[in-house]
C-alpha positions in Angstrom: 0.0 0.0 0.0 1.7 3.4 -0.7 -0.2 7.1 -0.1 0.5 10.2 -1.4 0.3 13.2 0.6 0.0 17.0 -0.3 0.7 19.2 2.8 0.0 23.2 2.2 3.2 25.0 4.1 2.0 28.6 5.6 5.4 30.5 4.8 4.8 33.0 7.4 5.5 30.8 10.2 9.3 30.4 11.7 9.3 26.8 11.1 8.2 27.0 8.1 11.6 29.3 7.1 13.7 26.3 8.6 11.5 23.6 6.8 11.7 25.5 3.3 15.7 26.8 3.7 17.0 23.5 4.9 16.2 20.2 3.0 17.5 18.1 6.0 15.1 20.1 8.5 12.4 19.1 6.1 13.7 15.2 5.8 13.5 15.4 9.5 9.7 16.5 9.6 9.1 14.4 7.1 10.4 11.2 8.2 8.4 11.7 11.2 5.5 11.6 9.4 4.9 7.6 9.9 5.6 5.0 12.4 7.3 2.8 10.1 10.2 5.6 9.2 12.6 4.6 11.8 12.7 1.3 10.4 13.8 1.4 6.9 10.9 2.7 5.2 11.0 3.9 2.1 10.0 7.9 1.6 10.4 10.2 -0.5 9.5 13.8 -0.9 9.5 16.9 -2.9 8.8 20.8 -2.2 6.8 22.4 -4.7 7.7 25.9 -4.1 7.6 27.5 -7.3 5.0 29.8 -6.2 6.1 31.4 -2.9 2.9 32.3 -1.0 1.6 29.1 -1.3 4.2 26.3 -1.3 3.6 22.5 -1.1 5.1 19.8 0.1 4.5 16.5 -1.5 5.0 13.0 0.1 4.8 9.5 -0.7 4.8 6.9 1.9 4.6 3.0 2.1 1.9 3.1 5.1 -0.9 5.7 6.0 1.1 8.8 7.7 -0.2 11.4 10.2 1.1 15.2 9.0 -0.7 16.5 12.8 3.2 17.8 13.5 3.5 19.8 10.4 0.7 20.8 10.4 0.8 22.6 13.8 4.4 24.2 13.5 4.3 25.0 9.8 0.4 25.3 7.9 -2.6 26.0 9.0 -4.2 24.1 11.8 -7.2 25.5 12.4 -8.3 27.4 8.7 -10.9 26.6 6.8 -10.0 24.5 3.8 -8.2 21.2 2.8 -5.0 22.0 3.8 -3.2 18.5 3.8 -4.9 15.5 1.7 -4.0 11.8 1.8 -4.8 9.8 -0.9 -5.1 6.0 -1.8 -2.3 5.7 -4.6 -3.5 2.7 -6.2 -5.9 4.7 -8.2 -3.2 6.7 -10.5 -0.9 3.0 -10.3 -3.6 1.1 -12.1 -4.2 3.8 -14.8 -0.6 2.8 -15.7 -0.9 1.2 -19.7 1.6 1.5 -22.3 1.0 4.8 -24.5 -1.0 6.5 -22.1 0.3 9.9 -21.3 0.6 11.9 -18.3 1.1 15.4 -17.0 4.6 14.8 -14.8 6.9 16.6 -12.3 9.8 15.5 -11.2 12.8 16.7 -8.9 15.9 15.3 -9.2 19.4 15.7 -8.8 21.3 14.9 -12.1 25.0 13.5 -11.7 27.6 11.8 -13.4 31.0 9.8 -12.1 34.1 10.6 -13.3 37.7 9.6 -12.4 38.8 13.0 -13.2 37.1 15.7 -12.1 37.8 18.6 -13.8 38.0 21.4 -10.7 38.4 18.9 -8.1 37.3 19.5 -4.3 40.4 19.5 -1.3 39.3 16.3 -0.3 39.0 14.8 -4.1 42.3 16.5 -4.9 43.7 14.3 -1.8 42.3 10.9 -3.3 43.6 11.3 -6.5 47.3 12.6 -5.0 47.1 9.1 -3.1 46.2 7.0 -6.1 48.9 4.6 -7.7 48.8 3.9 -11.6 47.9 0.2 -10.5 45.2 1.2 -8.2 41.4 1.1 -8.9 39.8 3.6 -7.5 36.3 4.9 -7.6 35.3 7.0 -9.5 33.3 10.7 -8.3 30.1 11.5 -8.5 29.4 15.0 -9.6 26.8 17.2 -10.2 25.6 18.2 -13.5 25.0 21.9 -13.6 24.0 23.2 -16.7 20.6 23.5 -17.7 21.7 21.6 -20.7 23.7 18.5 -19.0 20.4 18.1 -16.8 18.0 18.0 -19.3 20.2 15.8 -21.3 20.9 13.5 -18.2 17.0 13.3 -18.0 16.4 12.6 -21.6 18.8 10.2 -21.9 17.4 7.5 -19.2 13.5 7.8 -20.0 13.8 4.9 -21.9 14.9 2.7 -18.5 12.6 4.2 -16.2 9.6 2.9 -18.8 8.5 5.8 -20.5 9.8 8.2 -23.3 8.8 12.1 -23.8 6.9 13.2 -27.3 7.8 15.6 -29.6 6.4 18.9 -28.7 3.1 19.4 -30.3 2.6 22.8 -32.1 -0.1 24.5 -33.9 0.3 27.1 -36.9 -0.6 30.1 -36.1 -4.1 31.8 -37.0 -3.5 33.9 -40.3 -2.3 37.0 -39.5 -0.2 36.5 -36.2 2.5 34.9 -37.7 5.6 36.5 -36.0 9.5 35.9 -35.2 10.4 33.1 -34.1 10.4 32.4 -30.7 13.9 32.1 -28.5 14.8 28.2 -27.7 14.8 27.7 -24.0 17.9 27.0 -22.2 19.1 23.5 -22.5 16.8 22.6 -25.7 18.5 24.0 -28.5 20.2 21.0 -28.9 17.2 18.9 -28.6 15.8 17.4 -32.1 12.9 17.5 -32.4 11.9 19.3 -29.5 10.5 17.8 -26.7 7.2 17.9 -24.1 9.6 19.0 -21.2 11.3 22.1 -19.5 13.3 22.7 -16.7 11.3 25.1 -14.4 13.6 25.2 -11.6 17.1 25.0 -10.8 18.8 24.9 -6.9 22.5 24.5 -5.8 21.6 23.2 -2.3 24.5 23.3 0.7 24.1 22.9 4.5 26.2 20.7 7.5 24.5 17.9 8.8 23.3 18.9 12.6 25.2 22.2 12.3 28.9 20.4 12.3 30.7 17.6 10.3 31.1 17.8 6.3 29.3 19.7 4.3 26.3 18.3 2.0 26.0 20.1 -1.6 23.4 18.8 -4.8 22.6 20.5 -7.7 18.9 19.9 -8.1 16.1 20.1 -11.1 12.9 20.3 -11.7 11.2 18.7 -14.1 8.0 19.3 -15.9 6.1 18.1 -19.1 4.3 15.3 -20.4 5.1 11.6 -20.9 4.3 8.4 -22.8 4.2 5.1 -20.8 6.6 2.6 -22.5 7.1 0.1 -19.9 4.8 -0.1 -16.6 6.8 -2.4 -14.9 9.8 0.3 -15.0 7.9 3.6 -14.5 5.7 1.9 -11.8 9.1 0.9 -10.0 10.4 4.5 -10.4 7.1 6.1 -8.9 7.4 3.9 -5.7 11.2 3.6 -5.5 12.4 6.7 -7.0 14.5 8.6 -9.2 18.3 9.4 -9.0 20.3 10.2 -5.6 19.8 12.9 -2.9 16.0 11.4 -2.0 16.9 11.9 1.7 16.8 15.7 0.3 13.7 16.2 -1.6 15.0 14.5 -4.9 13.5 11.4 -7.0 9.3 11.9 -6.6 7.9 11.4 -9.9 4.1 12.7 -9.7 1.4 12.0 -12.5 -1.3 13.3 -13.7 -4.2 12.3 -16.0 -4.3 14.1 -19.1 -7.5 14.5 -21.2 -8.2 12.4 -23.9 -6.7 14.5 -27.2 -9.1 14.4 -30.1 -6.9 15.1 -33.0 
């Protein structure tokens, strides 16, 4: 059984400041969200907060989780309104088929590995000083941090995850209000044909974990457009389990939604 939750954040509070500025203050509320966190559970999470007045924070969980402590330190506990909604996701799983389509939005944090880093950290500079010419050594993961490598990070593993992206659909205009032609959006103009997808956010994220010990830093995405269901094995896997690294941080939830039937 898995549930997805949608949790309205009141930015006006003080914890909600710490909740949106820190993604490990937010892992922390989240995880306490159901009983089953301490104990492996998977969870994963992602702040919509693309509009800043009324961000929300999206959660999916493997049993039915209470958001009472959120709630109370960082929305609205007693307004009127649905403020936080659980829901049954075996309803969007089952409409899972090969070649249906779906609205999607997905954070993640793209990354590659490398052996040679190109401008490499005090403490990657210190492995690779160490290494012998015999020695195996593993390799470093890095962010990708162009809009460009992200998009073409994304593009390029659709295929595994079970579902590809269309070609962008376009309309002539009506007579009359032809015009110039409109500017490619970062990281598409190498993209042929163009594709149902744009990048609509874009976050270098850094903090300490508890205030002391190394420092944590992502580069994170967001992505948004629609997609074509290739393999519902795969995607279905992804939904539950995930995309990429950083989930601890608000990276991997893929959300769906239904798309009207297109009468062409």
């Amino acid at each position: 059984m898995a549930y997805l939750s949608r949790i309205r954040i009141n930015p006006l509070r003080a914890q909600s400041r710490l909740l949106l500025a820190n993604p490990r203050a937010m892992h922390g509320a989240v995880m306490g969200g159901t009983p089953g966190a301490a104990d492996g559970a998977r969870i994963l999470w992602r702040l919509d907060a693309d509009n800043p007045h009324r961000p929300h924070l999206f959660v999916l969980t493997s049993s039915r989780p209470d958001w009472t402590h959120v709630i109370e330190q960082a929305g609205w506990p007693d307004a009127d309104g649905e403020h936080v909604a659980v829901r049954d996701y075996a309803a969007l799983l089952g409409q899972i088929a090969t070649g249906r389509e779906f609205a999607f939005r997905l954070t993640a944090s793209p990354v590659q590995n490398t052996q040679t880093p190109h401008t490499p950290t005090p403490v990657q500079a210190a492995r690779l000083s160490a290494r012998t010419d015999s020695e195996l050594v593993r390799g470093f993961r890095l962010g990708h941090r162009t809009a460009a490598a992200q998009l073409g990070w994304f593009l390029d593993r659709t295929e595994r995850w079970g579902f590809d992206i269309p070609a962008s659909r376009t309309d002539p205009p009506a007579p009359g209000l032809d015009g110039p032609e409109p500017a490619t959006p970062p990281g598409l103009a190498d993209i042929d044909p163009p594709r149902e997808v744009r990048i609509i956010d874009r976050q270098r994220h850094s903090f300490t974990k508890g205030g002391k010990g190394p420092r944590v830093t992502f580069h994170s995405a967001t992505f948004e457009g629609r997609l074509r269901v290739t393999d519902p094995t795969a995607l279905t896997t992804r939904l539950l389990e995930g995309i990429g690294p950083s989930k601890a941080y608000g990276c991997g939830l893929l959300t769906l939604a239904p798309l009207p039937t297109r009468k062409d």
